[in-house]
C-alpha positions as CSV (number, residue, x, y, z in Angstrom):
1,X,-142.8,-87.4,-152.4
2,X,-145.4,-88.9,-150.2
3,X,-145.3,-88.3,-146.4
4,X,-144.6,-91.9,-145.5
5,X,-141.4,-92.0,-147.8
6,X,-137.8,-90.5,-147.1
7,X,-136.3,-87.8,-149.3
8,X,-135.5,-89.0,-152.7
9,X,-131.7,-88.4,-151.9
10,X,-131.3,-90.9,-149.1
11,X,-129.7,-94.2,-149.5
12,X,-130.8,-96.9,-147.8
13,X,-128.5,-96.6,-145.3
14,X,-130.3,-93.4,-144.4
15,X,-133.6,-94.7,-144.6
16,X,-132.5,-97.0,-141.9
17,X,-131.0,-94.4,-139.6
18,X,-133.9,-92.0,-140.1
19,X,-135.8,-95.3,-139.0
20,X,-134.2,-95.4,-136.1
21,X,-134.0,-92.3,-135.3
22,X,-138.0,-92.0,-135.9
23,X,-138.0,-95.2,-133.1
24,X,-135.9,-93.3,-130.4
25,X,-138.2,-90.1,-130.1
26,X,-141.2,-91.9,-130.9
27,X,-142.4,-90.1,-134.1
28,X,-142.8,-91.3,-137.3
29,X,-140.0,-91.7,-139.9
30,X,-142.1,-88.9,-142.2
31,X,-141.8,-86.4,-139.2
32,X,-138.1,-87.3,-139.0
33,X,-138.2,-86.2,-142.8
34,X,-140.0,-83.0,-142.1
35,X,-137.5,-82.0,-139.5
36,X,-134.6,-82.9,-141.8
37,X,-136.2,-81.1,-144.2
38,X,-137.0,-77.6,-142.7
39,X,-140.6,-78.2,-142.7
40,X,-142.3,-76.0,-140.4
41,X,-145.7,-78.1,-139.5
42,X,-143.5,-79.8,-136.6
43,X,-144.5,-79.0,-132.9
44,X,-141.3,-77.3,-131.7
45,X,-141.2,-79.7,-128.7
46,X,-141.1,-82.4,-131.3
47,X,-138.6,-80.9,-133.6
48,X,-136.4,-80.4,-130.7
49,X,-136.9,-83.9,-129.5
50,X,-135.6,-85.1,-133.6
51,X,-132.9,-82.9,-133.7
52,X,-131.0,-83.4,-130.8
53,X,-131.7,-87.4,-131.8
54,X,-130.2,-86.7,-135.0
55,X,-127.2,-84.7,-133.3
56,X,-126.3,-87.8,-130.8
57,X,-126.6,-90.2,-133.6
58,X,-124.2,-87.6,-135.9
59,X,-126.9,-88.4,-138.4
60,X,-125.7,-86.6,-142.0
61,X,-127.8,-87.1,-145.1
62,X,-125.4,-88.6,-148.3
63,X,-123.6,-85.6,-150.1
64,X,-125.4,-85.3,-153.6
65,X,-123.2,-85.4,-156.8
66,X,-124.9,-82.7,-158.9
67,X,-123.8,-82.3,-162.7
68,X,-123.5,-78.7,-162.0
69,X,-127.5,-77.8,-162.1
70,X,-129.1,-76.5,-159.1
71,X,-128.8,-73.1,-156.7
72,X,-127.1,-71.5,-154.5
73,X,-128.5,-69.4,-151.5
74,X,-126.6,-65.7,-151.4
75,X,-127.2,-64.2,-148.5
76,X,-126.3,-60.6,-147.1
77,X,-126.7,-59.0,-143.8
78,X,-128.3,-56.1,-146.1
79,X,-128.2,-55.1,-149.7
80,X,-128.7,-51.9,-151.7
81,X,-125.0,-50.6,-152.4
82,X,-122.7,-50.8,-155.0
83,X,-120.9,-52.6,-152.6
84,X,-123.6,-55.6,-152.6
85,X,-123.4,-55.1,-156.3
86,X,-119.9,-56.0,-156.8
87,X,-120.2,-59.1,-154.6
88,X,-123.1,-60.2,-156.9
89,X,-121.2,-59.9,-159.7
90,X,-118.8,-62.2,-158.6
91,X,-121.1,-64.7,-157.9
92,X,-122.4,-64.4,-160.7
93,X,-119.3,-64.9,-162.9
94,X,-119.0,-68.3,-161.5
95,X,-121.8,-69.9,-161.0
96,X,-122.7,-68.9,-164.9
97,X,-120.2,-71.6,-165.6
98,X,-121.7,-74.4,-164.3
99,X,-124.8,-73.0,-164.5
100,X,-126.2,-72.5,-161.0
101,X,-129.3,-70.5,-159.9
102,X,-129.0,-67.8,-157.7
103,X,-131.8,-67.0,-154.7
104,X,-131.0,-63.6,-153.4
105,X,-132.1,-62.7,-149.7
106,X,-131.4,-60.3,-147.2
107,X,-131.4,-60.2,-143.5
108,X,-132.5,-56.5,-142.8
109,X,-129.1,-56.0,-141.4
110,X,-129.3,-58.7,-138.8
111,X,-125.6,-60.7,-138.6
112,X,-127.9,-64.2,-137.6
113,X,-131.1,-65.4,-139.8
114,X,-134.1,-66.0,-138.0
115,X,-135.4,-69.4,-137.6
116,X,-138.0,-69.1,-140.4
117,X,-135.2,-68.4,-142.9
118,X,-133.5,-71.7,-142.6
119,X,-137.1,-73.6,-142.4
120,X,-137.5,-71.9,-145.5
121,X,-133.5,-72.8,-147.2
122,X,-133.6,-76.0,-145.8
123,X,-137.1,-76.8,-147.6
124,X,-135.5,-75.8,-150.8
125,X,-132.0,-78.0,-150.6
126,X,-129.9,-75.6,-152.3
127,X,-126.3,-76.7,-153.4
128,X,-124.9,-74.6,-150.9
129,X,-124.8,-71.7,-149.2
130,X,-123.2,-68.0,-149.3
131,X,-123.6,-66.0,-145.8
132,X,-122.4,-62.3,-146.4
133,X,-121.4,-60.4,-143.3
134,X,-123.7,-62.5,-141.8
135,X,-123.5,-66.1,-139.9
136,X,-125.5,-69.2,-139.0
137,X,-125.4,-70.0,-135.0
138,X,-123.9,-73.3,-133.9
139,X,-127.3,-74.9,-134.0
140,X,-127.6,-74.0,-137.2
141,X,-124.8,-74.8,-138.8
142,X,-125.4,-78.1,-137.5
143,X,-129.0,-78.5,-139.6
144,X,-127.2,-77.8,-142.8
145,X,-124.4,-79.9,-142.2
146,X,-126.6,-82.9,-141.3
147,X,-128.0,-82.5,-145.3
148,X,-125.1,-82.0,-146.5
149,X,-125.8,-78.0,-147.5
150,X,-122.2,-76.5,-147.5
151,X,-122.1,-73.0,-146.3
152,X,-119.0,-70.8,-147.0
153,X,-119.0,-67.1,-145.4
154,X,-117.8,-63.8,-147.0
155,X,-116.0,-61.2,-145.4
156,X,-117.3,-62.1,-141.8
157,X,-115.6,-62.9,-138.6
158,X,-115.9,-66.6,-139.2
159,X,-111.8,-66.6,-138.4
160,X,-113.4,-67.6,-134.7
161,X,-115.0,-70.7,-136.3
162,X,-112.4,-72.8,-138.1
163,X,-115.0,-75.0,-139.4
164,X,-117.1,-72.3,-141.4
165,X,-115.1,-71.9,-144.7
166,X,-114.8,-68.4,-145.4
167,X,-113.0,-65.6,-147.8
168,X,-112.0,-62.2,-146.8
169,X,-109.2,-59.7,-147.3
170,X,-106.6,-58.2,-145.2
171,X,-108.6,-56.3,-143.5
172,X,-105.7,-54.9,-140.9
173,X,-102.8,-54.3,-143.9
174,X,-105.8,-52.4,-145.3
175,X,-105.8,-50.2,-142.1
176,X,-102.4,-49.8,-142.3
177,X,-101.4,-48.8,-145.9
178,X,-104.2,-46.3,-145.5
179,X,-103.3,-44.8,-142.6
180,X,-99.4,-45.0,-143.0
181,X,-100.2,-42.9,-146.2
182,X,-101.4,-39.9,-144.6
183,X,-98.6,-40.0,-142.1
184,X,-96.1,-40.1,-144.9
185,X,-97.4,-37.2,-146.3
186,X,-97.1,-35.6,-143.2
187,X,-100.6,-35.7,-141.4
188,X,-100.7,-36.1,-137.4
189,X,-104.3,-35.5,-136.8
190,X,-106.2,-37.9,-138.9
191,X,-109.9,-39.1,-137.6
192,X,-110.8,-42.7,-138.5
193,X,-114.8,-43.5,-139.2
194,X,-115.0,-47.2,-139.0
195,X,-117.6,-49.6,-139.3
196,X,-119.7,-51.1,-136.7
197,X,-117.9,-52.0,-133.5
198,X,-119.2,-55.4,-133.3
199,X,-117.8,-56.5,-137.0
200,X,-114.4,-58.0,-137.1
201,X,-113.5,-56.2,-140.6
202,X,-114.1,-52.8,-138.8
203,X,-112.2,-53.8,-135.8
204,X,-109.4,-54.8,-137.6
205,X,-109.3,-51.6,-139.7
206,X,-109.3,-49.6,-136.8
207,X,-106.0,-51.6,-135.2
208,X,-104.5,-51.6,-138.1
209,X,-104.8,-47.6,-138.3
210,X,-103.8,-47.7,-134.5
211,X,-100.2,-49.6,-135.5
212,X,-99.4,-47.4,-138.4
213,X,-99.8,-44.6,-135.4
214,X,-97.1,-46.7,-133.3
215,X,-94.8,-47.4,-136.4
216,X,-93.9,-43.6,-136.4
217,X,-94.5,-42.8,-132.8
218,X,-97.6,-40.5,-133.3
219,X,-100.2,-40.5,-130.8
220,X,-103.6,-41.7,-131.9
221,X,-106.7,-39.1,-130.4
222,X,-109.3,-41.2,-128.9
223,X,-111.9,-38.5,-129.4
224,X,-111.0,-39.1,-133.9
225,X,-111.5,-42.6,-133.5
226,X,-115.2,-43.4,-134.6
227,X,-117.4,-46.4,-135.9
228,X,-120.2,-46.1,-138.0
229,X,-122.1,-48.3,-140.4
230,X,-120.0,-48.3,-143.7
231,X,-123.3,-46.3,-145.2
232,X,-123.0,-42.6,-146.5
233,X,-125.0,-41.2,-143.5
234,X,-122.4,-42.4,-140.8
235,X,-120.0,-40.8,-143.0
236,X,-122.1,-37.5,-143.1
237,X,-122.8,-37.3,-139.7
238,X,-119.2,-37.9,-138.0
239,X,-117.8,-35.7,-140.6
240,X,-120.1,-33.2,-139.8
241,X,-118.8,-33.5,-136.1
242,X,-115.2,-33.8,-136.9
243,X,-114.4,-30.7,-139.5
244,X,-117.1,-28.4,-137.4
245,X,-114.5,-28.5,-134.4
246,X,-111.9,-25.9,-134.1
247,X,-109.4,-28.7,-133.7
248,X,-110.6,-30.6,-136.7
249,X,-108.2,-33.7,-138.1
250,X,-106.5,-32.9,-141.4
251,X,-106.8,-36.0,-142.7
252,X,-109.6,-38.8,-142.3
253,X,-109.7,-42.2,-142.9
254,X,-113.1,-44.0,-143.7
255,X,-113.9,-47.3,-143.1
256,X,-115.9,-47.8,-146.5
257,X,-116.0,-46.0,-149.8
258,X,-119.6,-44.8,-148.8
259,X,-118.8,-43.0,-145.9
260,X,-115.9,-41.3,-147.6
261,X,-118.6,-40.3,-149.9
262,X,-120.3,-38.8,-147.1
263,X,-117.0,-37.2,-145.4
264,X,-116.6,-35.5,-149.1
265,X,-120.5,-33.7,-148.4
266,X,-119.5,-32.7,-144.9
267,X,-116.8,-30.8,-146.7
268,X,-118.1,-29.3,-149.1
269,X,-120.9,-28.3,-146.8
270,X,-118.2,-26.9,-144.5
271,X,-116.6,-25.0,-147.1
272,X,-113.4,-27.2,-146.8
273,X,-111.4,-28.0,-149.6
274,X,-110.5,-31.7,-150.5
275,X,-107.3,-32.4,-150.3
276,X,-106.3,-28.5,-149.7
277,X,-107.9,-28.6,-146.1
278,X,-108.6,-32.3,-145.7
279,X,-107.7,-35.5,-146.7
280,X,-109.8,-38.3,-147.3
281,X,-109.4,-41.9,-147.7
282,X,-112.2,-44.8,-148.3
283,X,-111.7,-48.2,-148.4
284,X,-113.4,-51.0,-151.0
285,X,-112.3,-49.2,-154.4
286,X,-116.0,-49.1,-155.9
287,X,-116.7,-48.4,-159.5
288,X,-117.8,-45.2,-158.5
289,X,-114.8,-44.2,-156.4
290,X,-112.4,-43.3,-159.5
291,X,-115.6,-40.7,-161.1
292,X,-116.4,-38.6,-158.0
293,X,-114.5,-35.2,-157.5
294,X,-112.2,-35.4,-156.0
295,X,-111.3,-39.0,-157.3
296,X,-110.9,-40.9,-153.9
297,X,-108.0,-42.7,-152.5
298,X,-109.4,-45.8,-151.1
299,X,-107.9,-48.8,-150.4
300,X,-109.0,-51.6,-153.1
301,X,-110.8,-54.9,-151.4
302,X,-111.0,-57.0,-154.2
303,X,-115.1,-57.5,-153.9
304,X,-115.8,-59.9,-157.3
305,X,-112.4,-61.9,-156.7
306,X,-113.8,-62.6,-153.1
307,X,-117.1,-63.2,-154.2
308,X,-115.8,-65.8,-157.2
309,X,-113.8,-67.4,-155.0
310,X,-116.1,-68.5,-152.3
311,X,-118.4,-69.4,-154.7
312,X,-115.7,-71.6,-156.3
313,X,-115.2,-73.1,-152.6
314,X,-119.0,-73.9,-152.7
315,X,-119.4,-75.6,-155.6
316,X,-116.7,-77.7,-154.9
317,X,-117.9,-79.0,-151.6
318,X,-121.2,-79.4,-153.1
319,X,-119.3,-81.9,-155.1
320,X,-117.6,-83.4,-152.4
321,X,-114.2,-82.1,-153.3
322,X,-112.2,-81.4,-150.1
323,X,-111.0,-77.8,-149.6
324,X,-107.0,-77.4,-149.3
325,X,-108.0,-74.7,-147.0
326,X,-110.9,-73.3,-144.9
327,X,-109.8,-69.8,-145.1
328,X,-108.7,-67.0,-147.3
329,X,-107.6,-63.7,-146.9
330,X,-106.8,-61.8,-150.5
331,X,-104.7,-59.1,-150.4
332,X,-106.1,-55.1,-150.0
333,X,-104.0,-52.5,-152.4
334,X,-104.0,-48.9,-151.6
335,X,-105.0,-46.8,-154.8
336,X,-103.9,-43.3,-154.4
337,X,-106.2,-40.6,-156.5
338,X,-106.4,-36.9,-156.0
339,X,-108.0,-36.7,-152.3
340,X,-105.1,-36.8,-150.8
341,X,-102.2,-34.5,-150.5
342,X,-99.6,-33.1,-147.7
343,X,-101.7,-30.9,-144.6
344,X,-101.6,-27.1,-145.8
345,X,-100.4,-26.0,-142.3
């Protein structure tokens, strides 16, 4: 493509509009097409001129009807878990069928991308888009809706965004089947290590232990309530804290499968005996979490049916095929194994 011609895709419709467009901010139609394009040799003043031209003018480039070739962007917040893993793998499952290319990148935990990072996606015009507990800002969403880039979110609190297609699971029911177990089997001081405050899957976790509390009239410790980072070294850490005190909870509920894990090493480090002097639940139901010893109660979030179907929603808008719904939650399961069992006292 030479610099004085518009991207292959566009009609001549948008040829016109990018024209016009180009007339308004007093640029050439080629910078216009740089800026559409995520090309980063635009002066910022410039680009910021183009794109708030293209926002009053709702400019959006012509969906493209793909035969089923192409990528997709998969995107987490941070990867190195099984728990990536098994969001992978459902990707994967789907987008074999077509068959679609997967670009794998990573944030370094960050819940926004920088600026370079969708320079870099929009340059490439993937199909679509999958954000992993991570999010695009409203400015952003507004680039990839303008090329017609679908983006569909997984496991995220893009609830608060209607528009942003997204697939999840109950988080709070999850909270709440875990939590109601160990009261059932009689436990009254149970410690809950969530995940990060700020993350909408932790925070509903954490009220969904809270109502199970309220269900049988049992008092919930503010001092047992903790959030961590769904990694085994939050697990380690607050578990460390929690079973070291004279007053230790005889049950505790983790936020993940990893920081179970971790809980599990604090005990054993302790000298505690799982479930004799503590029980311990996770949440996620990884591979894994059936082979450790004890085998773990967790609560199973169906990771690879999540995964498969947001990346059935994104081929299907990449297609043009309107989506019945923007958002869906699939439903958490409580698996109980042998780290759990009645309080000894």
């Amino acid at each position: 493509m030479t610099e004085n011609r518009s991207p292959d895709v566009l009609g001549s419709t948008a040829i016109a509009t990018i024209a016009t467009i180009a007339r308004e901010v007093g640029v050439s139609a080629a910078t216009v097409s740089k800026v559409l394009n995520g090309r980063s040799d635009v002066a910022a003043a410039t680009r910021a001129r183009v794109e708030a031209s293209l926002e009053r003018h709702r400019y959006r480039r012509r969906a493209r009807r793909s035969s089923g070739e192409g990528q997709i962007e998969l995107v987490f917040h941070e990867f190195g878990s099984d728990w990536a893993l098994e969001i992978i793998r459902g990707v994967e499952a789907v987008a074999a069928l077509p068959p679609v290319n997967l670009v794998l990148s990573q944030l370094g935990g960050a819940r926004r991308p920088p600026q370079s990072w969708v320079d870099a996606v929009l340059a490439r015009r993937p199909l679509g888009v999958l954000l992993v507990m991570c999010n695009l800002t409203d400015q952003q969403r507004r680039r990839f809706d303008r090329q017609s880039i679908p983006v569909v979110v997984i496991d995220n609190d893009s609830a608060s965004a209607a528009s942003v297609p997204a697939v999840g699971s109950n988080n709070w029911n999850g909270g709440l089947l875990a939590t109601r177990h160990l009261l059932e089997l009689g436990h009254r001081r149970i410690a809950i290590i969530s995940g990060p405050q700020d993350v909408l899957c932790a925070r509903a976790r954490t009220a969904g232990f809270r109502c199970a509390h309220e269900e049988m009239g049992v008092p919930v410790a503010p001092d047992l309530v903790r959030f961590g980072n769904f990694h085994l070294d939050a697990g380690y850490t607050h578990g460390m804290q929690l079973l070291s005190r004279p007053d230790r909870p005889t049950a505790v509920f983790a936020g993940s499968d990893l920081q179970a894990m971790g809980v599990l090493r604090a005990a054993r480090q302790l000298g505690l005996d799982v479930p004799g002097d503590v029980s311990v639940v996770g949440y996620d139901n990884l591979p894994v979490s059936a082979w450790i010893g004890p085998a773990l109660t967790t609560v199973n979030q169906p990771l690879r049916d999540m995964a498969g179907t947001a990346t059935q929603m994104l081929l299907d808008l990449a297609r043009g095929v309107a989506l019945p719904t923007s958002r869906i939650d699939l439903v958490a399961e409580l698996m109980i194994r042998e780290s759990t069992a009645p309080p000894s006292t």
